[in-house]
PASELO-126145 format. One record per residue (C-alpha): x negated, y negated, z; residue in one letter. Coordinates in steps of 0.1 Angstrom, whole numbers, padded with zeros to 4 digits, always signed. Layout:
BEGIN
XYZa ...
// end
This chain:
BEGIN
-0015-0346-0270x +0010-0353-0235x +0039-0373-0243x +0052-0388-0209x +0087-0386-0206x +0113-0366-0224x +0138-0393-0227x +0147-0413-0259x +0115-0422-0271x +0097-0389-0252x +0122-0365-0277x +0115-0386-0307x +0074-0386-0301x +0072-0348-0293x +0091-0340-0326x +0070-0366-0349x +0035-0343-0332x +0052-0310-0338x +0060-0323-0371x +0025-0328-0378x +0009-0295-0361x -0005-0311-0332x -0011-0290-0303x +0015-0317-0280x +0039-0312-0254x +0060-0331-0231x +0059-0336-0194x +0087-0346-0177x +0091-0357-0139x +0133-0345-0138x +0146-0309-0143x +0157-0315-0178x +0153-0339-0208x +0175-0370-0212x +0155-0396-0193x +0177-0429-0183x +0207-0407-0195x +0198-0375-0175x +0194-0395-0142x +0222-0419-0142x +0254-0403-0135x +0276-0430-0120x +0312-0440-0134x +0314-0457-0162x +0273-0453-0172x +0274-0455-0210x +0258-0474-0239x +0253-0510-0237x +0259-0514-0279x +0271-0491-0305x +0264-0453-0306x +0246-0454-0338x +0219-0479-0328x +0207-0452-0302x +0208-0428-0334x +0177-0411-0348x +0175-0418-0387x +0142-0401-0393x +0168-0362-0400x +0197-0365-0425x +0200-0330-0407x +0212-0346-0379x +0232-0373-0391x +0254-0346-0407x +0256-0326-0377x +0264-0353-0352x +0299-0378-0352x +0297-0401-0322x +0328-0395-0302x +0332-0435-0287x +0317-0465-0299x +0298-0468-0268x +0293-0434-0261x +0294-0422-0224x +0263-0407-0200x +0276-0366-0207x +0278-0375-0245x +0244-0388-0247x +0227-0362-0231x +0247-0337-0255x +0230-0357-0287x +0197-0360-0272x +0199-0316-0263x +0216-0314-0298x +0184-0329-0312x +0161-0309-0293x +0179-0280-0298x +0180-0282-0340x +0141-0286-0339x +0132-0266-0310x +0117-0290-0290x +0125-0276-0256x +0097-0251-0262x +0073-0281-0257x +0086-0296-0230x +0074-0292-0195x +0101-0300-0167x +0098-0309-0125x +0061-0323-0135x +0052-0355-0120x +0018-0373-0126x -0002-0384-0101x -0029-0401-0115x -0042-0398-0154x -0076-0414-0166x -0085-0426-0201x -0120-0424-0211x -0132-0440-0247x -0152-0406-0251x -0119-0392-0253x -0097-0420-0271x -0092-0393-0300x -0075-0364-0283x -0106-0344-0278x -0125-0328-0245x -0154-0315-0235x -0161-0278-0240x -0146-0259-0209x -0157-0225-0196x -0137-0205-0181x -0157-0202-0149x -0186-0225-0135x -0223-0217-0142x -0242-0204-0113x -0264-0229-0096x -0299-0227-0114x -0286-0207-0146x 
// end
């Protein structure tokens, strides 16, 4: 499975697939997760309503090990939660950074995850 994106909802869809065993990882166009809150860096960029609502709730783990330092918490504070999650379930080991997608295509054969048998080199012509 490719999740698109490791922002927000990116870091929350790669750790509900590792959760599950699927064989998933993340690609991500910038150098690092965060999404929105890796990319914008200007004064003042922060949270548009409380801290918590941006939250996860799915990990008492992390609700005990995370205290929201503002009430709308600031661009460098979000990306620390959003690395703090990744880093208490080891998500960055499934992420791919610098990727950028050119095109994808979606097939119904393959609406279900699966793909064709691959070899690992082509047939000869006539074999």
């Amino acid at each position: 499975m490719i999740v698109i994106g490791a922002g927000v909802a990116g870091i929350y869809q790669i750790k509900r697939f590792v959760k599950l065993g699927a064989d998933a990882f993340v690609l991500e166009a910038e150098d690092d997760l965060g999404g929105t809150w890796f990319r914008n860096r200007y004064p003042g960029c922060r949270f548009d309503s409380e801290s918590y609502t941006y939250g996860y709730s799915f990990s008492q783990e992390i609700l005990d090990t995370w205290h929201w330092k503002e009430l709308f918490s600031s661009q460098p504070e979000n990306l620390r939660y959003l690395n703090h999650v990744a880093d208490l379930f080891g998500l960055h080991e499934h992420m791919r950074f610098g990727v950028r997608i050119a095109s994808m295509t979606w097939t119904k054969q393959h609406a279900h995850g699966r793909s064709p048998p691959r070899t690992a080199r082509p047939s000869a012509p006539g074999s």
